[in-house]
C-alpha positions in Angstrom: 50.7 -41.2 -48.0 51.9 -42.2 -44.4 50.4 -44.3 -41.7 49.3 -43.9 -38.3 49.7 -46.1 -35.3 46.1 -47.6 -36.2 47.5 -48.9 -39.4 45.3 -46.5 -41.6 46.8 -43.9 -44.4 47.0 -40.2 -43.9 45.9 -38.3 -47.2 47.4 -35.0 -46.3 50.7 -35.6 -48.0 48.1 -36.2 -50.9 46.2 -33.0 -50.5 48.7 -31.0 -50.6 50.5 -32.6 -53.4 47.0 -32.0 -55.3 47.0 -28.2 -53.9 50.1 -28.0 -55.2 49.6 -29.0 -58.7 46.3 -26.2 -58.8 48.8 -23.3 -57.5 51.7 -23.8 -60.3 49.5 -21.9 -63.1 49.2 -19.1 -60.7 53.0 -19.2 -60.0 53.7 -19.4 -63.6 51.2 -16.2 -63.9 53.6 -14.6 -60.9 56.8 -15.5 -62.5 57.1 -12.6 -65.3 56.2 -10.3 -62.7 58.9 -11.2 -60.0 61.4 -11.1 -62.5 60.5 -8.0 -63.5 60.5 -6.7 -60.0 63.9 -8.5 -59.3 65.7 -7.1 -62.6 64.3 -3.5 -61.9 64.6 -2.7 -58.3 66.8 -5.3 -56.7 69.8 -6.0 -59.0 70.1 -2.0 -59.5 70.9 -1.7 -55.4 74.2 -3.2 -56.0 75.1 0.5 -57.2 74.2 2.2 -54.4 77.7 2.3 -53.8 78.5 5.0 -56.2 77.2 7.2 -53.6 80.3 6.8 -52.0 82.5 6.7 -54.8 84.3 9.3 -57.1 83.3 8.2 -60.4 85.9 7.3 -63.0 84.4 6.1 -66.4 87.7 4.5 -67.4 88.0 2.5 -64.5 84.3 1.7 -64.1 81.7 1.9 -61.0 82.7 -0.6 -59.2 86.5 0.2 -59.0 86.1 3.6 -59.0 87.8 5.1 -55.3 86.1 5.2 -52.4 85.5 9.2 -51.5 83.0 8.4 -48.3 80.3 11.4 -47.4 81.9 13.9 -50.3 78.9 13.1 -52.6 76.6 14.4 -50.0 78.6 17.4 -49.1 77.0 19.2 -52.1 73.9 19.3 -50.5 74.3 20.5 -47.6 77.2 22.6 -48.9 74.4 24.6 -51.5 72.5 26.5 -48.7 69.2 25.8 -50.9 68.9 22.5 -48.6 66.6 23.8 -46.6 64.3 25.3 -49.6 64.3 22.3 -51.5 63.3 20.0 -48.7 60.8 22.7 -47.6 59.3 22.7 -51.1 59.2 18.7 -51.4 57.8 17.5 -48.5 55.2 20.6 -48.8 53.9 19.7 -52.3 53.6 16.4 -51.5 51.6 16.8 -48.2 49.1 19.4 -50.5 49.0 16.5 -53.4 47.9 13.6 -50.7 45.4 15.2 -49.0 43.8 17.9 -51.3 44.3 14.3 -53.9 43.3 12.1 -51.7 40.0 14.0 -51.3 39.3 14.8 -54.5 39.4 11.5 -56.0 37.1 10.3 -53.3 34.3 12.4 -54.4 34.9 12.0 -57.5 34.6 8.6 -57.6 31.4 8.6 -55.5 30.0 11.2 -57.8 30.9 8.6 -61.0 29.2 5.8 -58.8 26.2 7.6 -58.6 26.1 8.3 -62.5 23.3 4.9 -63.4 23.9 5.5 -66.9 26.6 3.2 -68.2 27.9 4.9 -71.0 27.5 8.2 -69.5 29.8 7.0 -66.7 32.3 5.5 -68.7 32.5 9.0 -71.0 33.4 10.5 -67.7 36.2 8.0 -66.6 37.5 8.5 -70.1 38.0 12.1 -70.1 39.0 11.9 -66.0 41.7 9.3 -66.7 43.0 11.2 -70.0 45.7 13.5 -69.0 47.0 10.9 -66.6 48.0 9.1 -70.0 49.3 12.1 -71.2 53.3 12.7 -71.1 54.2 15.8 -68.9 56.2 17.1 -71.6 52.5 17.5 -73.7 51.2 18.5 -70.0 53.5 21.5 -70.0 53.4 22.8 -73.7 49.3 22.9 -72.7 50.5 25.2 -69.9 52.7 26.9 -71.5 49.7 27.9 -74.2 47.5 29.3 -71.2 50.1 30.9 -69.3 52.7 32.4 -71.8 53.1 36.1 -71.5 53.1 36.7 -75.4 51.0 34.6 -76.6 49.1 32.6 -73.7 45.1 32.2 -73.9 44.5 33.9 -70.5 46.6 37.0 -71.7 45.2 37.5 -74.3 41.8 36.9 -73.8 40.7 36.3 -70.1 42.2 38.9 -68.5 41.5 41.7 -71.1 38.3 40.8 -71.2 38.0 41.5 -67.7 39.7 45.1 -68.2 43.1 43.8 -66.2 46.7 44.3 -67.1 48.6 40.5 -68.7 50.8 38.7 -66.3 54.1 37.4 -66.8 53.7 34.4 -65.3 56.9 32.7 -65.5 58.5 35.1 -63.9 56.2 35.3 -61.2 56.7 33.4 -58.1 53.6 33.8 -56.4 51.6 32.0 -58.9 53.4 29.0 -59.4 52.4 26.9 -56.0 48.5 26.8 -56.9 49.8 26.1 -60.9 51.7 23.6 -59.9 48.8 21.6 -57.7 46.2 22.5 -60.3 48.2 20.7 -63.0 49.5 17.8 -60.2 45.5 17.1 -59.8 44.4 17.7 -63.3 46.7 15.3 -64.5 46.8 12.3 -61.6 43.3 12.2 -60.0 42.3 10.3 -63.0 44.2 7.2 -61.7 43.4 7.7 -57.9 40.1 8.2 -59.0 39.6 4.7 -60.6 41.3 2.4 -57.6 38.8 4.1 -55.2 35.6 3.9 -57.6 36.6 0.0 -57.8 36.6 -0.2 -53.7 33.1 1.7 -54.0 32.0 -0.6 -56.5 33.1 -4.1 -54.6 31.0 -3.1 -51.5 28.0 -5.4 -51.6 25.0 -3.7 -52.4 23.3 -5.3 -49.4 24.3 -2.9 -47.1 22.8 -0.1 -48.6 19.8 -2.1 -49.1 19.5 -2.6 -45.6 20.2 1.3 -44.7 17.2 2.2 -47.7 15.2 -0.4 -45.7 15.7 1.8 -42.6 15.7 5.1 -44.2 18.9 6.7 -44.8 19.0 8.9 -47.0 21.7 9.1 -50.3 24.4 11.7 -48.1 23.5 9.1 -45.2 24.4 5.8 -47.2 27.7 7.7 -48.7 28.8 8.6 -44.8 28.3 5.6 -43.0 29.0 2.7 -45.5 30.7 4.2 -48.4 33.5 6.1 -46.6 33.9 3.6 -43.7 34.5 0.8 -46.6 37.1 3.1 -48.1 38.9 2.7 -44.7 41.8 0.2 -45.6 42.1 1.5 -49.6 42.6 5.4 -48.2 45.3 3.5 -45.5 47.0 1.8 -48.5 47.2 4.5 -50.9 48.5 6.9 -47.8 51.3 4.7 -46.9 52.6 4.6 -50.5 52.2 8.2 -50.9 54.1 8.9 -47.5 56.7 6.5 -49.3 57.2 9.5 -51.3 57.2 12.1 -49.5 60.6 13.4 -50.1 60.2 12.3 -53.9 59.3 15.2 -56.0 57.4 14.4 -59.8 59.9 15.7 -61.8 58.6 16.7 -65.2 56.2 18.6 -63.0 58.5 20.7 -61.2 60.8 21.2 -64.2 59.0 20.7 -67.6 55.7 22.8 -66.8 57.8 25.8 -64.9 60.2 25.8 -68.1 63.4 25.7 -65.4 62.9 29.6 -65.0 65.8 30.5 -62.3 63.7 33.2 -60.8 60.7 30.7 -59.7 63.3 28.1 -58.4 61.7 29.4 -54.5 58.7 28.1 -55.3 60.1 25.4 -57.9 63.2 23.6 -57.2 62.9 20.5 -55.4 65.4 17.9 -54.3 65.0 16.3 -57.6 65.0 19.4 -59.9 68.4 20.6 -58.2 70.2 17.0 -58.7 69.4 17.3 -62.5 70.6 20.9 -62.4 73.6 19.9 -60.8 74.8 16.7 -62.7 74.1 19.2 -65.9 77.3 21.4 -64.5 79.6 18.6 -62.9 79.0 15.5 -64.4 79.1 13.9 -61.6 76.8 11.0 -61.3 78.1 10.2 -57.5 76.1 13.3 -56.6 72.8 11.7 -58.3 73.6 8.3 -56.3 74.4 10.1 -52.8 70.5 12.1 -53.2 68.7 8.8 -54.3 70.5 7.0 -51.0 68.9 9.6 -48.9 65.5 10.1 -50.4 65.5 6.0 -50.6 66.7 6.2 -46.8 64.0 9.1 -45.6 61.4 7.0 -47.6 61.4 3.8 -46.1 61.8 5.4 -42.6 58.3 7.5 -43.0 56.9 4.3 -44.2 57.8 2.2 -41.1 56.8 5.4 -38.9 53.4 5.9 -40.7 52.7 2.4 -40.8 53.4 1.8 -37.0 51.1 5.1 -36.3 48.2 3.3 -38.4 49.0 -0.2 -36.3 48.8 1.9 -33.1 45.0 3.4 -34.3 43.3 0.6 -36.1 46.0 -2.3 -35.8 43.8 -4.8 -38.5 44.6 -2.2 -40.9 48.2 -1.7 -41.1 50.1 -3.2 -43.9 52.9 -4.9 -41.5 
């Protein structure tokens, strides 16, 4: 306690010594997590410098030589650069908005479901192959789509008098595949951080708009989706994040790694693995991650800045 000119005490010292005290469980609650987040994604930086080393496990990382830009050379040097990027940042804009827009009305279909356990059945069986690994995710393919065997071979298509299809070794297929499985398997988990935004909007609004006569569609378009604003921002910014990230089971477990789809297939990702399979060279690994890492935080600041320069109150930073 301190005291003024007029000789009395000032109790702020006190009050924040007693907000104090009532913060330390939650920093003991935030502790676990920040060391998590420390151990995992900030210690690792320190090897971004094997991105510009030649690797030599006998003399370690960190004293491996110094070999500047020749782990990036292999990119540009494989004249599929342009493909892969082309196929990356082409997936990903289909899986943010085509996901984006599905899990949206999915989760205001499930928030219109008033039976309890009728809507939790629903998110059960939504969220399910999100839990599932991609390896199970592309043996399930691989049992609907294989050319000896596969269900829709042998009985969709003869059913319906046409000829089977080899499907992994046809190219044209394999981008709508590839986004049916992306939203089969992850709108599950998109679909339940929006259906808690819908379910934290206070039911007096719509009240109010029942009051006035809106109809259901009405309600859903001018409270719903407006109060969806700043979750549809969030979720956009760390997609963009990603943007020149590729999933990559999905590109290389569910398409079995056939060379001949690799058009349609490879991404920046898929070709890295391919690569360090034939040179064992993990420099090349590090040099891709420094870019992709690079490219990533660049779109976020850009997107970010876009969304300040729209509806400033909702940008992140």
């Amino acid at each position: 306690m301190t005291h003024t000119k007029t000789g009395k005490t000032d109790p702020v010292p006190y009050k924040k010594k007693i907000r104090w005290k009532r913060m330390v469980p939650f920093y003991l609650m935030m502790t676990p997590g920040l060391l998590y987040f420390l151990i995992n994604n900030y210690l690792p930086m320190a090897g971004i410098t094997v991105a510009f080393r030649k690797v030599n496990y006998k003399l370690g990382l960190f004293k491996s030589p110094w070999c500047g830009f020749d782990n990036f050379e292999f990119l540009f040097a494989s004249g599929q650069l342009g493909t892969m990027i082309r196929n990356t940042i082409l997936y990903n804009l289909v899986f943010i908005i085509l996901g984006t827009t599905l899990a949206i009305t999915v989760a205001i279909l499930l928030n219109e479901v008033r039976s309890k356990i009728a809507s939790r059945f629903y998110q059960t069986i939504i969220l399910l192959p999100y839990l599932m690994s991609m390896v199970v995710v592309s043996y399930l393919v691989y049992a609907f789509l294989s050319g000896e065997t596969g269900y829709i071979n042998k009985a969709v298509l003869p059913a319906l008098g046409l000829k089977p299809i080899s499907f992994y070794q046809e190219k044209a297929y394999w981008p709508f595949i590839l986004v049916f499985v992306n939203q089969w398997k992850g709108i599950g988990f998109s679909m339940i951080i929006y259906l808690a935004a819908i379910v934290g909007i206070s039911n007096d609004f719509y009240e109010a708009a029942r009051v006035d006569g809106a109809s259901r569609w009405q309600q859903i378009r001018c409270i719903t989706l407006p109060s969806l604003k700043p979750t549809v921002i969030t979720m956009f910014i760390l997609s963009v994040s990603k943007m020149f990230y590729s999933d990559f089971g999905l590109f290389y477990q569910v398409p079995k790694n056939s060379g001949i789809l690799y058009p349609v297939t490879q991404t920046i990702d898929t070709y890295v693995y391919n690569a360090l399979m034939n040179q064992n060279n993990p420099g090349m690994s590090a040099a891709a991650g420094f870019i992709q890492a690079i490219v990533g935080c660049v779109l976020v600041v850009a997107a970010n800045a876009l969304i300040r320069k729209i509806s400033r109150e909702d940008a992140i930073f």
